[in-house]
N, C-alpha and C positions, 0 to 999 in steps of 0.2 A: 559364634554369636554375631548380631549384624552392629557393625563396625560402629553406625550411628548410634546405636543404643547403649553398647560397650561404655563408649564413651560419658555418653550422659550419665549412665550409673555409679560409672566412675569419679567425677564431677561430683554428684550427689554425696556418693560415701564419704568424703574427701571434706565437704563441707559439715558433715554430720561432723567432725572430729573436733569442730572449734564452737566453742559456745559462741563465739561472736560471730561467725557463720549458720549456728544450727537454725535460723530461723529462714536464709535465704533456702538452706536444703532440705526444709519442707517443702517449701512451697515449689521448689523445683521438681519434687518427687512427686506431689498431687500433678502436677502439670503433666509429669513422666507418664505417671501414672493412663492420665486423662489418653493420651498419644497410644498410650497400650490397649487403652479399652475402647479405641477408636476400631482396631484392629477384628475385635471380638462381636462390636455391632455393625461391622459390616458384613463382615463373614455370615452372621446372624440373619442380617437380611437378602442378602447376594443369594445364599442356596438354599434348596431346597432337602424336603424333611429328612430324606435319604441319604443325604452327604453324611448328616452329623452320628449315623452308627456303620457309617464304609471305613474298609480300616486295609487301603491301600497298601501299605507298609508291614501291614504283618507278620510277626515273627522277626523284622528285623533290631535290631538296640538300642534303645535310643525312644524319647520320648514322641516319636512319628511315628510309633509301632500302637499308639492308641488311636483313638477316635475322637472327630469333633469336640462331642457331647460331654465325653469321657473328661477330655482335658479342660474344660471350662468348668464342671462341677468339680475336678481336681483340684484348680487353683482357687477355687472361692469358699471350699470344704476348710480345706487349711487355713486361709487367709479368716476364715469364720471364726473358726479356732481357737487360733492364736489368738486373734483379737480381742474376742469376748471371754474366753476361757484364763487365758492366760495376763493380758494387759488391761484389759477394763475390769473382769472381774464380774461379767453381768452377764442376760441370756443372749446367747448365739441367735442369730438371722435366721437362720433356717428353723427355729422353734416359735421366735417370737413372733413373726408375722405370718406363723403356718404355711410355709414355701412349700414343706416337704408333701405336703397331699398336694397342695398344686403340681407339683411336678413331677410325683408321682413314681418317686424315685424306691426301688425297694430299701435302699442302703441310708446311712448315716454319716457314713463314716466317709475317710476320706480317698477310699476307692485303689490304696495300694497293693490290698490284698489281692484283686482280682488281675487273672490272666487269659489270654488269647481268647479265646470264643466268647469268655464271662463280659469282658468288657463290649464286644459286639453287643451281645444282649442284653445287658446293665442296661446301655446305651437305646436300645432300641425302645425302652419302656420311659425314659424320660420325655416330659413335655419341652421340646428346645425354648417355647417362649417363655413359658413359666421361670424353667433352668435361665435364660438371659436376666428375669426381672428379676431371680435373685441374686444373679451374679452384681447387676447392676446395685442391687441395694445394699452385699455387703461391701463393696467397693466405696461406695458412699460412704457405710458408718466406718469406714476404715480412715478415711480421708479426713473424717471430723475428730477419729482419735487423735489422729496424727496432730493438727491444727491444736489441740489441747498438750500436747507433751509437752513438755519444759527439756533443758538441755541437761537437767540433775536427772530426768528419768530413766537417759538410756544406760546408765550403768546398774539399772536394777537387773536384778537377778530372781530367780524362782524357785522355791523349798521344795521338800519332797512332799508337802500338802500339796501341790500344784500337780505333781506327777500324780498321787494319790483322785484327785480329782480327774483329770485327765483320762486318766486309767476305769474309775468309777463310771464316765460319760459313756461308754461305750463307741465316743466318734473316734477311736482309732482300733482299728481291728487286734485281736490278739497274733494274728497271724504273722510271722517271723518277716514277711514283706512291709509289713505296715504298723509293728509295734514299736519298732526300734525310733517311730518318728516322737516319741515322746523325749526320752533321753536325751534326741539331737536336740528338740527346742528346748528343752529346761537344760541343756547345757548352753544356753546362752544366755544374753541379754537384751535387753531391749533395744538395744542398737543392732547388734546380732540378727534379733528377730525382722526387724525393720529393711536391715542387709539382704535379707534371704527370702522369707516369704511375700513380704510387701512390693517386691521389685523383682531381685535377680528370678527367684523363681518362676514369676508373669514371665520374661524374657524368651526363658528357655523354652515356657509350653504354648507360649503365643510363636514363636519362630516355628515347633514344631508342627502349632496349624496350620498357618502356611505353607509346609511345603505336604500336609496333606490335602488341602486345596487344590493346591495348584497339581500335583499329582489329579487330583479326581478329575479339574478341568481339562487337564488333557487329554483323559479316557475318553471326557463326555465327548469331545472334539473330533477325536479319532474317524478318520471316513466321513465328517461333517464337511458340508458344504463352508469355506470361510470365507464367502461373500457372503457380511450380513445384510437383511433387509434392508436400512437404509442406505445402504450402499458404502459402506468401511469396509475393512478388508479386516480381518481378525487374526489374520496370520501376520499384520504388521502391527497391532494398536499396541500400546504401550500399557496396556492393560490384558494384556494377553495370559500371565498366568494368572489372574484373578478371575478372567472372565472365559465361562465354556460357551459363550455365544450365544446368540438369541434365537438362535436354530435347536439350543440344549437347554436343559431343564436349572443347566448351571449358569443362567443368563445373569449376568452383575451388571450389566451396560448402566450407564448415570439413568438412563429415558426410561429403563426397567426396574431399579429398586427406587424409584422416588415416585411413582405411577401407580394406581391404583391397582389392587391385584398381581404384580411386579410384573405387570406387560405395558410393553411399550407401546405408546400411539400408533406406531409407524408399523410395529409388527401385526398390533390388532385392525388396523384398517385396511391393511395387504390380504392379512385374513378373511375379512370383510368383502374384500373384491374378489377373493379367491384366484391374486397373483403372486407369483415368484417374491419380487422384492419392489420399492419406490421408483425401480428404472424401468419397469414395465406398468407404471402410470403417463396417464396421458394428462395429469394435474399437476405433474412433480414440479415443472417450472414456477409457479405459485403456490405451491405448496408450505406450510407451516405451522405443520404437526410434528409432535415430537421433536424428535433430532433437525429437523428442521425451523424450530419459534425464534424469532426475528434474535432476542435475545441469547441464544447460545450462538458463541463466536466459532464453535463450527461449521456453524448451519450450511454456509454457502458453499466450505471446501466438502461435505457429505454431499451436498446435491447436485455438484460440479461433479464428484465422483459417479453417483448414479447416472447422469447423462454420457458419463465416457463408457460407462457399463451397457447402455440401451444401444448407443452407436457403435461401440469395437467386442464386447462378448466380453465375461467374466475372466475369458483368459487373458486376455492383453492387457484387461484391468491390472491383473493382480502381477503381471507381469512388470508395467508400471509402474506401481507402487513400491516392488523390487528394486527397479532402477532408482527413484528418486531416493530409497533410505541408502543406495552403496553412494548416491552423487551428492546426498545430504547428511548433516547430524540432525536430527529431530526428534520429537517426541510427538507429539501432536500434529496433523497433516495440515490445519492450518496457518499452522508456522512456515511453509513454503506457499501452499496454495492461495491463503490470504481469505479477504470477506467480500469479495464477487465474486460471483459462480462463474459468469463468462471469462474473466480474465484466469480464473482457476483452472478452467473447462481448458483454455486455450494451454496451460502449462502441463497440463496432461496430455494434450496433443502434441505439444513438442518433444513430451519427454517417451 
């Protein structure tokens, strides 16, 4: 589990335990929460429609042996659940604002029944935006339960009308994979439930998107060119397993998920000229599109790069960039190169 998050959940459970604390460990948990679901709408807009039923991992154990799609309807089925089913008492997200045709999902349920190829294809019939706008919205009325509980509530418990109900919903399959999840939640309580599904659970299947991500970006990568268009080198950004490059269809770059059609200035107007990259413009020196507008404090160490690219070739480029990360810590190349491109220009020529 990533060590940052560990932590914080840790924190969180710890504060649930005092009533004179349980008010700061909500709002820490929506906050947690909020950090989690950062993670789900980037991922949402970084790739494209194909990622979210690739199932990289395959056969292996472990919750990276699903898909994208899979895993976000997973944790917002349950979280649906629980919440309405079990702690409010009232209709589930997915009925009440009719998701389920939006999204076009065959299933109901919370999708544990399904194995190796099933999940592929689950997956392949859901609408990924529909699937985020619900995820996003039971998330929401989760965070407003939450905001509503008192510190007397988490020692509630649930009858066997609850199972009964549960059981009658048909949102958990009868199947020996996926029934057993009734008895584990009504064997809890509301603190319990809060423990597991509202939190640790996101954890576990948000870690394991990531590393099918980043898995799939590096297939995209594979045999790609990693001198990107504007002139970064992809094989050193620090966004590297997020991002399969602007040469791949798993482009995340900042200038491509915040851009119209998730293409970049820089790539659509190289397009445009029908050249290589920004270091085979004869405008690049005034230039200030894209990864380039006065306003990104990279601007100048990218365009400083593309001129060391037009004058020494892609190789020494990237050669370069090798040396200053063994002669530097950094993360960002404007952190050495700085915000002139000449004096940046001139630190790549020395290095």
């Amino acid at each position: 589990m990533d060590k940052d998050w560990s932590e914080k959940n840790k924190e969180i459970q710890k504060l649930l335990s005092k009533e004179v604390t349980f008010g700061e460990a909500i709002r820490k948990l929506i906050e947690f929460r909020d950090e989690l679901f950062q993670q789900i709408t980037w991922i949402v807009e970084g790739y494209p429609e194909k990622a979210f039923y690739q199932m990289p991992f395959a056969g292996a154990k472990g919750y990276h042996s699903k898909t994208l799609a899979y895993s976000i309807w997973h944790i917002f089925r349950i979280e649906d659940i629980v919440a309405h089913e079990m702690i409010a008492g009232d209709e589930q997200i997915l009925f009440r604002d009719d998701h389920l045709s939006a999204i076009a999902s065959p299933i109901i349920t919370t999708g544990n029944e399904l194995e190796g190829e099933e999940i592929a294809e689950f997956s392949k019939k859901l609408s990924v935006q529909e699937l985020y706008l619900y995820a996003k919205a039971v998330k929401e009325s989760t965070d407003q339960l939450l905001l509503r509980l008192q510190y007397k509530d988490l020692k509630r418990t649930f009858s066997e009308d609850i199972k009964q109900k549960l059981t009658e919903s048909k949102c958990v399959s009868e199947d020996e994979n996926a029934f057993w999840l009734i008895d584990y939640w009504c064997g809890k309580d509301v603190k319990g439930l809060i423990q597991m599904p509202f939190s640790r659970h996101w954890i576990m299947h948000i870690e394991a998107m990531q590393r099918i991500k980043n898995r799939l970006c590096k297939i995209a990568r594979k045999g790609i060119d990693p001198v990107a268009i504007c002139g970064l080198s992809c094989n050193h950004c620090f966004l590297g397993e997020w991002c399969g490059g602007c040469r791949t269809e798993y482009n995340a770059c900042s200038f491509a998920t915040c851009s119209e059609g998730r293409i970049c200035p820089n790539v659509k107007c190289c397009n445009e000229k029908n050249i290589d990259g920004c270091y085979e413009c004869g405008e690049l020196e005034t230039c200030e599109k894209g990864f380039y507008v006065p306003s990104n404090d990279g601007a100048n160490a990218a365009k400083a790069q593309s001129l060391y690219i037009r004058k020494h070739g892609k190789k020494e480029f990237l050669k370069v960039q090798t040396r200053l990360h063994e002669k530097y810590e950094f993360e960002k190349v404007q952190e050495i190169l700085g915000q002139d491109y000449k004096e940046a220009l001139q630190i790549l020529e020395e290095n």
